[in-house]
N, C-alpha and C positions, 0 to 999 in steps of 0.2 A: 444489671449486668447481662439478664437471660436475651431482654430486647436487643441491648448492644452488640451481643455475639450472633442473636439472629439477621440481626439487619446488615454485619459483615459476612455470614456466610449468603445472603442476596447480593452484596455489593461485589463481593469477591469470588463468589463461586458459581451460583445460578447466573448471575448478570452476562460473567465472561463466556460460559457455555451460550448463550442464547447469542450474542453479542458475536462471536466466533462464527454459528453457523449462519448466522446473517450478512456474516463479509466475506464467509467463501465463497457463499448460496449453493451449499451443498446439496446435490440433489439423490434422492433415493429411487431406487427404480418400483418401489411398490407405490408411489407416488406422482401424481400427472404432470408435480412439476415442481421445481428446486423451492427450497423452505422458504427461503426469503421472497418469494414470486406469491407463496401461497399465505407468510405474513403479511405483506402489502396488500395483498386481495380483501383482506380480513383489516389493515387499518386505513385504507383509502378510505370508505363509508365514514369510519370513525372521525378521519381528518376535513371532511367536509361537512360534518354534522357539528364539528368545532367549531370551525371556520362560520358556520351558520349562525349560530349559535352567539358568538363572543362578536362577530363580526370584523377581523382585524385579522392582518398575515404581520408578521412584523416587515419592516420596508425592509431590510436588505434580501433577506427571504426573496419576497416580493419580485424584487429588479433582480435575484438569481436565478429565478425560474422564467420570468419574461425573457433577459440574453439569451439563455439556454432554449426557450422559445424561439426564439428572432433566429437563432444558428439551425433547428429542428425545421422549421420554414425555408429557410436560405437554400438547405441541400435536396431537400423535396423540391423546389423550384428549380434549384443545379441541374439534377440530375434530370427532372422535365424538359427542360428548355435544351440539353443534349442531346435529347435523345435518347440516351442511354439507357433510361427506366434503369439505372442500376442501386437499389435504397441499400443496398449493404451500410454505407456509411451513414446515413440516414438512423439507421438502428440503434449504429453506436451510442448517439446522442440521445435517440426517444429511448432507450435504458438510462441515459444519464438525468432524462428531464423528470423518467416516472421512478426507476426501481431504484441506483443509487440512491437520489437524491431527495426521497422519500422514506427508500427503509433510514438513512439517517436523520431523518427528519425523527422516526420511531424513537431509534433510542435516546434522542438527545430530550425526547419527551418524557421519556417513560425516567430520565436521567434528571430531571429540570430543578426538583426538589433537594437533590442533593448537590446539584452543581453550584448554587446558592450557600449551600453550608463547605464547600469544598471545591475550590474551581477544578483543582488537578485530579480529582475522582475521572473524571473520564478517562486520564492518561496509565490512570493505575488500571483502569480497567483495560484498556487495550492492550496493555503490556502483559496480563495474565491471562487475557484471550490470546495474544499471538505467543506466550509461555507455552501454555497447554497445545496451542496447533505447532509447535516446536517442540516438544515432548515427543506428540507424537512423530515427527519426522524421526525423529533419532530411535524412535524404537522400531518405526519403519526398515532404519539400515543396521540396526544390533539386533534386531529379535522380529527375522524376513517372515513368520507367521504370525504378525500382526497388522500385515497390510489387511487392507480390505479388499473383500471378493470382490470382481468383476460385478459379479450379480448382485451385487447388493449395491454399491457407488459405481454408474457408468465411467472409467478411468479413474478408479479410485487406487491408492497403493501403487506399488509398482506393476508395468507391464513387463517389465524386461528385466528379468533380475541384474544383469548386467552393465542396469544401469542405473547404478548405485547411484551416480550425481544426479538421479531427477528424479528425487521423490517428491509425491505431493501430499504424501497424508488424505486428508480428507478434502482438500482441493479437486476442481475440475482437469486442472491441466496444471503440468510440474513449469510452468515458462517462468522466464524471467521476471514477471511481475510477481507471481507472491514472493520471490526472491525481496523483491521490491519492498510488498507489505511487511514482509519479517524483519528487513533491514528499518524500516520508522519504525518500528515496535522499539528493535534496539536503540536507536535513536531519542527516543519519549523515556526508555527505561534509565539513560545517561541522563537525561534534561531530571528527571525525578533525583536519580545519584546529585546530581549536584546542590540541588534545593534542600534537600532533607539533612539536619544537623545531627542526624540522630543516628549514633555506629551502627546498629543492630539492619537498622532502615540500608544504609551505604551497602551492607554486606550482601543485604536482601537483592536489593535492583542491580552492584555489579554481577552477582551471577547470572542475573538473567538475562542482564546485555551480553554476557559470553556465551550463555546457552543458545538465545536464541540468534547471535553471529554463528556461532558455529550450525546452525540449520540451514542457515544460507548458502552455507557448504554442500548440501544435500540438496540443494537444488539448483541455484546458477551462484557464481561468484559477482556478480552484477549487483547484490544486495548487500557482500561482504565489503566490497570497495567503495560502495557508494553513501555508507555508514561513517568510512573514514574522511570522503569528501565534508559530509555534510557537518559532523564533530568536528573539524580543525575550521571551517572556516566562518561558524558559530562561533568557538570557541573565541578566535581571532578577535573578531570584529564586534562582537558584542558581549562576553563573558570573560578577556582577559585581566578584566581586571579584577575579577573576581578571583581566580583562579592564579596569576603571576605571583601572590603572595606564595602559594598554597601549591606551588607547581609539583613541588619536589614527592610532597606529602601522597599529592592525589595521586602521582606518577606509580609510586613504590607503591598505593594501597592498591591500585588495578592490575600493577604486575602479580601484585602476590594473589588475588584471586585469582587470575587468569591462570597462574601456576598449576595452581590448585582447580581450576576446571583440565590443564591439560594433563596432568596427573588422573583424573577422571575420565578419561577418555582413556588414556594409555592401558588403565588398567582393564574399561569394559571388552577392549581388542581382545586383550588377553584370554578373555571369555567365547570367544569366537570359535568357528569351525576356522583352522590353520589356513587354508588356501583361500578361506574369504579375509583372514585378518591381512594376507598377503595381497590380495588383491587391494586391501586400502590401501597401504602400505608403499605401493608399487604402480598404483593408479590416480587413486582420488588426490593424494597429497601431492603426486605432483600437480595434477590438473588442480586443484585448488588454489594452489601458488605456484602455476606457472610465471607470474607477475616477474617472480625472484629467479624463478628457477628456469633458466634459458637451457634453450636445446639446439634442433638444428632448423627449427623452422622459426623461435619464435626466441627473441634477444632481451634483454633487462628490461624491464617496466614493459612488457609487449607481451600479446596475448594471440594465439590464430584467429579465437573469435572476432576481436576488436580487430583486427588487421586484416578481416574478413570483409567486415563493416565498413571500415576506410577504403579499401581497393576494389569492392565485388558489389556494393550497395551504397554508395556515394555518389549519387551520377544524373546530368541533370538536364533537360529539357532539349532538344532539338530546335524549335520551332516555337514562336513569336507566341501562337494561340498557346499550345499548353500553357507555356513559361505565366502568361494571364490571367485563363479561366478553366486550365486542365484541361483534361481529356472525358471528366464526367465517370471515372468506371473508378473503383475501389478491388471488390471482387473480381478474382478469378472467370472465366467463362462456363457457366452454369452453377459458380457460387464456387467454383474450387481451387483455391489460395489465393494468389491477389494479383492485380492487376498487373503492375510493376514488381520484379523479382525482388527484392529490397525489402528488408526488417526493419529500417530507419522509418521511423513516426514520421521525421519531415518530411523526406522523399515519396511516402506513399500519399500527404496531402497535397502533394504540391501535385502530382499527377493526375489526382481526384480534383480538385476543384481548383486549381493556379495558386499563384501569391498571392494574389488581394483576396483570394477565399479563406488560404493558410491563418494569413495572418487576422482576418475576422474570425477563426474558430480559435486561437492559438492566445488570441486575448481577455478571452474570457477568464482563463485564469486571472491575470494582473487585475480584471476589472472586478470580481469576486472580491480580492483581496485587497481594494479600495473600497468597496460600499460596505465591505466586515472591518474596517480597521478602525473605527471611533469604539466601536464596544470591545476593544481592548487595551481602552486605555488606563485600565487600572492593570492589566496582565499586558506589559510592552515586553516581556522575555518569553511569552508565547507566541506572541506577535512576528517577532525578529526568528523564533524558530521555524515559524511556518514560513515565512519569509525565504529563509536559507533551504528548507527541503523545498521548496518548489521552486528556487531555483537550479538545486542540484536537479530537482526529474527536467526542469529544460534542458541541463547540460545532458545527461542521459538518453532523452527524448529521439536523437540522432541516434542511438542504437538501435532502439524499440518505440512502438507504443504505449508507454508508460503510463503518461499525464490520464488520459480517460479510461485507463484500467477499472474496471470495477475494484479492485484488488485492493487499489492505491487513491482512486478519486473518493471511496469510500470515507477514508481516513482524513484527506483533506476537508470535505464536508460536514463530518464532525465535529473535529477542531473548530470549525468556522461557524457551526449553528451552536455548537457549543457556547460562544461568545455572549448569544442575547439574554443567558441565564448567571451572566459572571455577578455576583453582589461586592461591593454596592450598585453598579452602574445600573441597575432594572430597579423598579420600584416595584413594591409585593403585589399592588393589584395588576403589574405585566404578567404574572404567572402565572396567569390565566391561559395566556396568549401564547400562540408561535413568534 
């Protein structure tokens, strides 16, 4: 029992804190450089003394980091062959080939043994790592002397007391991706709701899809609505029949948590200095469900931001050569904001490198999730979930740059290396291996 309770406060409490500060890549200033920058430093040596060692990368691994090579190549020649010398974008990717896609490579290592006795242990874990960085959001905006100093996390906590809706906690920056990352947490934490037959379990994971929806409130609604995308048409197309029996049941038992978290909330207000509870009150709620709640700028299911997006950052190519091979620039002029005015992921690649570049950086997704899809074929309803979020971050993709967030590619990379340790599908002498 002493083992067992020890090996769940590793799984469930050390794991998520270490697991957490690896996906925000928190960084301290008494520090030369963000945690996960200075874990990788410290497990590269280790990952090629493996590799030395066992002599073997597992092949979908393999053909991930080669693509992610081939596009890492592509845009250093891009950008060459322009003229430009502009590698901003360039960057993006050599984080994607070295630090994402290695610090997940760490934990699904350090994870391998228990992934084997438990495929969904990674999802419980994520779910209590993006818990706890949702905790603290919310005490972030109930209890404003627990942000973090300036001096301690560069943009750490709030800058602006005023601006309640963009807390990041312990995040680099309040944007719409960790909106992102907090929305798949809620996402993983429903997929677990449904799998577990066990009441105690159901009560446990639906608060924590509401707690951490409602974080998302605290930082962009982009992670609130995109939670709802990705659940209905999961649901739909590959869990209805699971659930059409069961509709009624599972319906009433999330209203009544939900109830019961908004009741939790009503009352922490209540706890507040009067002119900040009014300021939610008066502010956040509507801008959090502006969706519903129409004014004079912005009508039912419409939003100023998204209407921003569609009218102000939708807009596209003059001229034969861009529309091609772009314009070669990413970055702003001496690196400050971006090339093209426009927040939209597509619009800014299409200007950086044309269509036939877009759409070679743009498939690497699909093409991941063809060389990872045979080692999940004992788990096809995680398969069908990842399926579904990354095609929701395509549809979103047009607003931001989502897809190559660290925030959010994190999380897909997981899932995905997670795969080569599912049992049965590996045999015991693979776990040795990446």
């Amino acid at each position: 029992m002493q083992s067992l309770t020890l090996n769940n406060i590793k799984l469930y409490v050390i794991y998520p804190i270490f697991f957490l500060i690896l996906l925000l890549g928190v960084r301290f200033t008494f520090l030369p450089a963000a945690l996960s920058k200075l874990v990788l430093i410290i497990f590269l040596p280790i990952f090629i003394a493996h590799v030395c060692k066992y002599k073997r990368v597992n092949t979908s691994i393999s053909l991930l980091l080669l693509y992610m090579f081939c596009i890492y190549l592509f845009l250093i020649a891009h950008s060459t062959f322009m003229q430009t010398y502009d590698y901003s974008y360039t960057y993006v990717y050599l984080l994607n080939l070295v630090e994402f896609s290695f610090t997940s490579l760490l934990i699904i290592y350090l994870l391998k043994n228990e992934l084997i006795k438990d495929n969904l242990v990674l999802f419980k874990i994520i779910v209590i790592s993006i818990l706890l960085h949702s905790l603290f959001i919310h005490l972030n905006v109930f209890v404003p002397s627990t942000r973090i100093s300036m001096d301690l996390i560069p943009m750490g906590g709030n800058i602006d007391e005023f601006s309640l809706f963009r807390v990041r906690g312990l995040a680099l920056s309040p944007n719409a991706g960790l909106s992102v990352m907090h929305s798949i947490g809620a996402v993983l934490a429903f997929f677990l709701f449904n799998k577990t037959k066990i009441y105690k379990e159901k009560v446990f994971y639906s608060f924590i899809m509401f707690l951490i929806l409602g974080s998302t409130l605290f930082i962009s609604r982009t992670g609130f609505f995109l939670f709802f995308i990705i659940v209905i048409i999961y649901s739909v197309l590959f869990n209805f029949h699971n659930i059409k029996n069961n509709i009624k049941n599972t319906i009433s038992f999330l209203f009544s948590i939900f109830a019961i978290v908004l009741v939790l909330y009503a009352v922490s207000i209540t706890f507040l200095d009067k002119e900040f509870a009014l300021y939610i009150l008066d502010k956040l709620i509507p801008w959090a469900f502006e969706l519903f709640i129409s004014d004079d700028k912005s009508s039912f299911l419409e939003s100023r931001s998204t209407n921003d997006v569609l009218d102000n950052m939708i807009f596209f190519p003059e001229n034969q050569k861009t529309w091609l091979i772009g314009d070669g620039r990413y970055d702003g002029i001496n690196g400050i904001g971006h090339y093209i005015p426009s927040d939209s992921g597509y619009i800014r690649s299409l200007y950086a490198v044309g269509l036939f570049g877009m759409i070679f950086i743009y498939s690497f997704i699909p093409f991941i999730l063809l060389i990872f899809k045979n080692n999940f074929r004992q788990q096809k309803e995680i398969f069908n979930l990842l399926i579904v979020i990354v095609f929701a971050l395509f549809l979103i993709e047009i607003k931001m740059p989502f897809i190559f967030s660290g925030l959010v590619i994190k999380l897909i990379y997981l899932i995905l290396f997670s795969s080569i340790y599912y049992y049965p599908l590996q045999k015991v002498e693979d776990n040795h291996g990446f």
